[in-house]
Each structure stands twice: as C-alpha cells, then as structure tokens.
N, C-alpha and C positions, 0 to 999 in steps of 0.2 A: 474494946467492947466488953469483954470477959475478964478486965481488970489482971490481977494478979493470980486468979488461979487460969486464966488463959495463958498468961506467960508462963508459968508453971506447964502445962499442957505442951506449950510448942517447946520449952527448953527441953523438954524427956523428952519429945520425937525428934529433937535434932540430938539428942545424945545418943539413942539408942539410933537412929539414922547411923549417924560418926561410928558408932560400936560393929554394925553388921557390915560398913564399907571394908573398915580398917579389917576387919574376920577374914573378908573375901579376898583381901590386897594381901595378908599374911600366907594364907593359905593358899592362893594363886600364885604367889610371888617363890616360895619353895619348890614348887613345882619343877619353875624350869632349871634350875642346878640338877633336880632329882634326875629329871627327866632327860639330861646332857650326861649324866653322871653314869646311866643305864645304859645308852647310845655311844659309852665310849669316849668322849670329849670332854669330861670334867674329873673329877677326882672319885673314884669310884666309894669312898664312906660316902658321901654325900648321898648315895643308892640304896644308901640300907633302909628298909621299913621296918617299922616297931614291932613286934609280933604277936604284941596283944590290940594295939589301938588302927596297925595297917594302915599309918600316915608314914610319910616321908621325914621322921624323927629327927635324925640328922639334919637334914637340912633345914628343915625348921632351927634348930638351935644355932644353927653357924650363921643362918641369916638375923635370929635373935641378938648373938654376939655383934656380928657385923653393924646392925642395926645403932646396939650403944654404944660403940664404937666410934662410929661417924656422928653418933647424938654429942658423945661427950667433946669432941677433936672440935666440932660445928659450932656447938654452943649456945645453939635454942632451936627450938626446933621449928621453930618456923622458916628460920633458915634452912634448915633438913627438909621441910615441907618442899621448899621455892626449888631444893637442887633434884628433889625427886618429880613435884610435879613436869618442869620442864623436859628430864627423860620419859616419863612416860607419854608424855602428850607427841615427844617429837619418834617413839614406836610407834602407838597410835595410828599418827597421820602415815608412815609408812607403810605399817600393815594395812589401812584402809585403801593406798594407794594401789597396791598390790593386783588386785581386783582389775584393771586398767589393764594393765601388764599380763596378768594371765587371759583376759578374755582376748583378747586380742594376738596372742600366742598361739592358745589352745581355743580355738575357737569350736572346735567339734565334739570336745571335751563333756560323757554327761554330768549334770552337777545338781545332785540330790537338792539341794537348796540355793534359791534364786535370789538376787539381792532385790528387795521391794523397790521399786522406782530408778532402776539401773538405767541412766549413769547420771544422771541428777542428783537422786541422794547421797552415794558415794562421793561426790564431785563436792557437793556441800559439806558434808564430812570433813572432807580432805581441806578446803578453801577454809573451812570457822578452823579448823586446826591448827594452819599455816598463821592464819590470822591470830590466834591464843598463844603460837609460840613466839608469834612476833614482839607483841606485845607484853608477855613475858618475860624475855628476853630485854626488850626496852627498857621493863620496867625494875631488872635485876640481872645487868651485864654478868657480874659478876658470879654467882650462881649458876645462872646461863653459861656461861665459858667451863666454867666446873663441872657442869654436868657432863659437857660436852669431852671433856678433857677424860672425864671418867669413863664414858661409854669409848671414847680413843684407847683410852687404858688395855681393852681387851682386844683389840685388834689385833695384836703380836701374838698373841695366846692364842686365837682362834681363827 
C-alpha cells in the first residue's frame, strides 16, 4: 500500500527492532558469568566492573571473544543463530516451569508478585516452548544435539 517508502519504514523498525533485542541479549547475557563470578563459582576476572562505565567489562569482552569464536569455528551465523536459539528456549521453558515446582513446595510462601492467570498461562508458556523446541530440534538435529552437548559441557564444572 505505501509502495517503497513503506518498505523502507518497516525494514528500519525491524532493524532497529534486531538492534535493541541483540543490546538486551548482550548485556543480559554478561551478566550471569559476572554474577557467578561474584558468588564464588566462576572465575573471579570475569567480576571486575569498569570504574568509569560500572558495567561488567570483563565479561563483556570474554563473551565478545567467545562469541567470534564460535562465529568463525560455526561458519554462518545462522548456524550460531539455530545453536543459540534452541538453548535458550530449552532455559526458558525450565525457568517458566519452575513456578509449578515452587508453589506447590512452598505454598505459604509471600510472593511480592503474582503470575497473571496462574496456572494456565505458565502451563501455556511451558507447552508453546516444549512445542518450539520440538520442532526445533526436528528441524535442525544437529544444532539441537550441539546445543545440547554444550549446555552438558558445564555439568562437570558446576
């Protein structure tokens, strides 16, 4: 309807879309080394914060490294895309499980914030998850097993 400057239009909102995810997934993703690293369980540089910027510097960089690391070893990144989406979707679905497991533990527990439509929409959560990794998985064995193998990788360590 809006010809080419329409498409113009939606391609910048899905760029700059793509730009704020990837921000939140770097800067989220640093976190938990830093935050492992402070707690005693990872390698304590990973701990250090910058002293002018008060970000988790270090770890930023090592996940930078790690990052081309596994780009250049992978060899496109879409590949990189397929072995990353599949771990996070299969935390995801665990951590929303989670919910299940604690109310029913700690049931007297108070809890400053309540899940909207509990246990329906956690349940749906968890079932569309099961169902994206399935299919996934289906759709990129290989990846799929890799991921897998990867997230096994730390089980010794921790």
């Amino acid at each position: 309807v809006l010809g080419p400057i329409g498409a113009g239009i939606v391609s910048a909102g899905m760029a700059l879309s793509m730009f704020v995810a990837l921000n939140g997934t770097i800067m989220s993703g640093a976190r938990l080394p830093f935050i492992m690293s402070r707690d005693g369980y990872f390698f304590s540089a990973l701990g250090d914060v910058h002293p002018r910027f008060r970000t988790p510097s270090t770890a930023l960089l090592v996940q930078a490294g790690l990052s081309i690391i596994l780009l250049l070893l992978r060899g496109s990144f879409r590949q990189f895309f397929s072995l990353a989406i599949f771990s996070e979707w299969l935390f995801y679905m665990l951590t929303a499980s989670t919910i299940f497991v604690f109310r029913r533990r700690d049931p007297n527990v108070p809890r400053p914030y309540r899940v909207w439509g509990y246990p329906v929409v956690p349940l749906l959560f968890v079932l569309a998850s099961g169902l994206l990794l399935y299919f996934t998985f289906v759709d990129n064995v290989r990846n799929s097993l890799l991921g897998c193998l990867v997230i096994l990788a730390g089980v010794p360590v921790f």
